[in-house]
C-alpha angles and dihedrals in degrees: 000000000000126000105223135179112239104191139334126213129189131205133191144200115256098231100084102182112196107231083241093060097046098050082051084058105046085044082061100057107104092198093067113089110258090244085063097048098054088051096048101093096048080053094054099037082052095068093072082222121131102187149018139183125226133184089219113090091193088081091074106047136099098209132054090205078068096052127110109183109038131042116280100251131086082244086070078212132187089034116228116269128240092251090048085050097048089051096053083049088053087050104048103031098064096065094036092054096044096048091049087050102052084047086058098048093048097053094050122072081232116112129215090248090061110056119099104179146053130187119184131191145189146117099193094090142345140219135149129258082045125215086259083077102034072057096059082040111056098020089063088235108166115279090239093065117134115230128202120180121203115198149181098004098114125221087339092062088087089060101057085046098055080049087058096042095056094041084053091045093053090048099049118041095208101033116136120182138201121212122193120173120185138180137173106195114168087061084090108042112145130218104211135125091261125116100202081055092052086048087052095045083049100056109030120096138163126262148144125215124182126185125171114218123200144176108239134170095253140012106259122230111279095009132122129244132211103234110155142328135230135213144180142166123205098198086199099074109045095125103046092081111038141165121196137179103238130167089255094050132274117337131216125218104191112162115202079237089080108087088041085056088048092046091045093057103028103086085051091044093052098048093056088044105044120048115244093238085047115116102212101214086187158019128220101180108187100249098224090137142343085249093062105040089053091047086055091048093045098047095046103043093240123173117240088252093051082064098035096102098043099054092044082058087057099040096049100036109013121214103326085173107228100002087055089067 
């Protein structure tokens, strides 16, 4: 019987922050070179992104006497610490996840008694007992859920969770399954001289998305079914995209090379993953970058409209890593 998905909901921190407005405040910071400064708005108005959201309220502020989270000086020294930083996560995740959750719920016709299982995924911080079971908890989810947690794999990671949804949901008839991924990114911007550090202060938000996923007898109208799933690993390029513990929270390795690798794989990969009789209706290219999503574009011959959606995602929200697939 088919895995479908049976609805998706998003939630979002309450600090939106207008490209404009956080380049304002990264050209502030007295501790950036002054090199890095003065390229800082052709960086931001290059993401073809309008907006972000942030759980740091500090983003959107004039005056350092008014921040929370960071010192109260322009230097933003001394930086928060990992541990600063994992606190803030803790403290954030639990009523992001939970209100993406209960949007999910209410539009299913699934009801909280009926889920039985709970993946949760992030890399963006880490505590124990995790949201997965804060969800079980406060959601009122039956206390024989099974919960499966899925870290520190990036945007990639939602993949992987949709895969062990649908496993779950062809080994069990009435499983229904709750996924919740959730990342809060601009915890752990940076303030170096680097200018990979300044692109990936540019692009990174905070988000939260749910689905539920369930095995049904047939497919509803409009609805999407689970049919197969794709991967494929370039060796060569292990080091371009990297995610490391540091004092001053988790930091991002991203090199420019990465939408060339993508491009470079994704005909072949395609191929493998779409039958050559298949007529694809529609495209969901993971926004990580407008790079990415127009070397996918190029490489495949798609159409403008075939990318519309997924660039809206990264205007409105930028790259939000799991959650923004």
């Amino acid at each position: 019987m088919p895995t479908v998905l049976d609805t998706i909901a998003t939630a979002t921190p309450p600090t939106r922050e207008p490209q404009p407005q956080a380049a304002a405040f990264m050209q502030r910071i007295t501790s950036l070179p002054e090199r890095l400064r003065a390229r800082i708005p052709a960086i931001y108005r290059g993401t073809a992104i309008d907006q972000r959201h942030s759980v740091i309220a500090d983003f959107a502020k004039d005056d350092p006497d008014d921040f929370t989270f960071f010192p109260p000086t322009w230097s933003l020294e001394p930086a928060p610490s990992t541990a600063d930083r994992n606190a803030k996560y803790r403290e954030a995740i639990l009523p992001l996840t939970q209100r993406a959750a209960r949007k999910a719920l209410a539009q299913s016709d699934t009801d909280a008694s009926d889920i039985t299982h709970v993946i949760g995924v992030s890399c963006t911080g880490f505590f124990a007992p995790g949201f997965d079971i804060h969800l079980v908890k406060e959601l009122g989810l039956p206390p024989t859920t099974q919960r499966t947690f899925i870290g520190f794999m990036g945007c990639y990671a939602a993949f992987n969770a949709l895969r062990v949804a649908h496993s779950f949901c062809q080994s069990q008839p009435d499983a229904r399954v709750l996924i919740v991924c959730a990342e809060l990114c601009t915890l752990h911007f940076q303030v170096n001289d680097a200018l990979e550090t300044a692109v990936v202060n540019a692009l990174f938000a905070d988000g939260c998305a749910a689905a539920i996923v369930s095995q049904r007898d047939t497919v509803p109208a409009g609805a999407l079914e689970y049919v197969d799933s794709r991967t494929t690993m370039d060796d060569n390029s292990m080091d371009h995209m990297t995610w490391d513990i540091g004092d001053t929270g988790f930091q991002m390795g991203l090199s420019s090379r990465v939408p060339r690798v993508i491009a470079d794989h994704l005909p072949a990969y395609i191929d493998t993953l779409v039958p050559e009789e298949a007529t694809v209706d529609f495209w969901a290219i993971h926004p990580g970058g407008r790079a990415i999503v127009d070397k996918a574009q190029e490489v495949l011959g798609l159409a403008d409209a075939d990318v519309r959606d997924s660039l809206e995602v990264l205007r409105n929200y930028g790259n939000m890593s799991s959650p923004t697939i």
